[in-house]
Each structure stands twice: as structure tokens, then as C-alpha cells.
C-alpha positions in Angstrom: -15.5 4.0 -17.6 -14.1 3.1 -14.2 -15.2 0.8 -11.7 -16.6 3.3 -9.8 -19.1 4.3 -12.1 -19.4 0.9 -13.4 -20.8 0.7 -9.4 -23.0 3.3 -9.3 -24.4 2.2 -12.6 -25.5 -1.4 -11.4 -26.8 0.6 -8.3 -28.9 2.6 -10.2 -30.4 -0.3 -12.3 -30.8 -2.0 -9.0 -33.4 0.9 -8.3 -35.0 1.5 -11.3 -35.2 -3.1 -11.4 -37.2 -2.8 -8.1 -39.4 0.6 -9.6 -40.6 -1.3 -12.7 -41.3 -4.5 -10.5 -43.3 -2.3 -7.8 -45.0 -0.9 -11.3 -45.7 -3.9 -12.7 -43.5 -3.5 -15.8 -42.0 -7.0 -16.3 -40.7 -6.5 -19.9 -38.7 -3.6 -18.8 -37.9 -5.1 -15.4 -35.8 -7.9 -17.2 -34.4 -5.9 -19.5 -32.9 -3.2 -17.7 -32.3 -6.8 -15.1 -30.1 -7.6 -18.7 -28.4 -4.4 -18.4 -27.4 -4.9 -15.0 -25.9 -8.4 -15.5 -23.6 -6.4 -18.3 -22.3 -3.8 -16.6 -21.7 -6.3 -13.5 -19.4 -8.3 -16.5 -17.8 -5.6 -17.1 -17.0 -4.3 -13.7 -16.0 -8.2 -12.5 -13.3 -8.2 -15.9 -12.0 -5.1 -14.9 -12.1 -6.0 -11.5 -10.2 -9.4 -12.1 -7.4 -7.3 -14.8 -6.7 -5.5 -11.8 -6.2 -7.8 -9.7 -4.3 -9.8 -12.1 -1.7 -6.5 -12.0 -1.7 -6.4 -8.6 -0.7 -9.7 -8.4 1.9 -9.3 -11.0 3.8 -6.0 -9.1 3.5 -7.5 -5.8 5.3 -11.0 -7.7 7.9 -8.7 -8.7 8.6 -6.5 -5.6 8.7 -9.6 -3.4 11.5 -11.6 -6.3 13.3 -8.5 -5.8 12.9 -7.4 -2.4 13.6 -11.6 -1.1 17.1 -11.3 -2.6 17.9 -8.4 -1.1 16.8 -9.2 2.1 18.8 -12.0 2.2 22.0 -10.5 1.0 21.4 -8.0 3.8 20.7 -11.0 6.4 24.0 -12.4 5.6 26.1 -9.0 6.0 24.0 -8.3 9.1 24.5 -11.5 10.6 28.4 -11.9 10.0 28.9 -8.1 11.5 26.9 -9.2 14.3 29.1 -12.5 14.5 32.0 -10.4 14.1 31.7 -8.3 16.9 30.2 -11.4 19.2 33.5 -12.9 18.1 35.5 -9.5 19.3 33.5 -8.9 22.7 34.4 -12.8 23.6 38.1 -12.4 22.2 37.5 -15.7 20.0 38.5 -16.2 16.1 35.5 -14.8 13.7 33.9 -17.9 12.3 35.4 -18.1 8.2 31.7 -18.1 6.8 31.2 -14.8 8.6 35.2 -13.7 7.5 34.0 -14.6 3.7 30.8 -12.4 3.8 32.7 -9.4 5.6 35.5 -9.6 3.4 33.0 -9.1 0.2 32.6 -5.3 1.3 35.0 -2.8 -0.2 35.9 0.5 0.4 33.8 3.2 -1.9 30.3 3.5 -3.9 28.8 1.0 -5.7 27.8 0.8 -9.0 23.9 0.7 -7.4 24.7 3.8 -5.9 25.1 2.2 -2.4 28.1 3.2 0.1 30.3 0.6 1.4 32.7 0.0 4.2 36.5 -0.4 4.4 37.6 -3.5 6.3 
């Protein structure tokens, strides 16, 4: 069961709580109130798992996705540098020399192109 119909579920004991109350049917009232406190558990655990996966992926992605960002900074920012450097006819600063110099000509093992300097 999903949390979906977990939802319609405790919608549908809602209703049929307030019928027996308008009925006068305690006994069944609380017990079907029982009921509804149960499949709210269960849609609250399910609720929380998922969120506890969610959690976990978007951990992962942003590990990931922070180191290549920053790799990508760097290259961008010593190119950038670079041809600041060029356009001004001053020396390229080494820092940005090191981080240019660390692309090769070909493909990468990752599949990703690269330049010749």
C-alpha cells in the first residue's frame, strides 16, 4: 500500500468517525478512531523512510556535484585569468599557469574531451 491510499484510507475513516458520532455509536466511533490512528502510523513511517531517501540521494548528488563544481571553478577561473592576462599583455599569474597546464590534449578516461595547450 502507498501513501496515497494510505490517504484516502484515513480520509475515509475521518467520515465514517464523524457518521457514527452523528449516530450515536461511540464503541464503533473509537474504534474505527483506532483504526485511523494506525493507518496514520503507517503513512507517517513511510512518510519519514522516504524522506530519509531523499535525504540520502540529495547528500550524495550534492558530495558529488560540490567537487565538480569546484574543479570546474578553478579551470574556468584560470582561462578567464588567462585571457585577462592576454588582453592586458601581462604574465598569466602561476596558480592560473598550474591549473591550465593540468589539461591535456584527448578524451578522458570519464569520457570528457579536453584541450591542447
Amino acid at each position: 500500500m502507498d501513501k496515497r491510499e494510505i490517504a484516502a484510507k484515513i480520509t475515509q475513516k475521518k467520515e465514517e468517525i464523524k457518521n457514527l458520532i452523528a449516530q450515536d455509536n461511540l464503541e464503533d466511533s473509537k474504534k474505527a478512531r483506532k483504526e485511523m490512528k494506525d493507518l496514520q502510523e503507517k503513512y507517517d513511517l513511510l512518510d519519514e523512510m522516504e524522506q530519509e531517501e531523499d535525504d540520502d540521494v540529495k547528500n550524495q548528488a550534492a558530495a558529488g556535484r560540490v567537487n565538480e563544481v569546484k574543479g570546474k571553478k578553478n579551470v574556468v577561473s584560470a582561462l578567464v585569468n588567462a585571457l585577462r592576462a592576454g588582453f592586458k599583455k601581462k604574465p598569466i599569474a602561476k596558480e592560473d599557469m598550474e591549473v591550465l597546464n593540468t589539461m591535456k590534449e584527448g578524451s578522458d578516461e570519464e569520457g570528457g574531451l579536453t584541450v591542447k595547450h
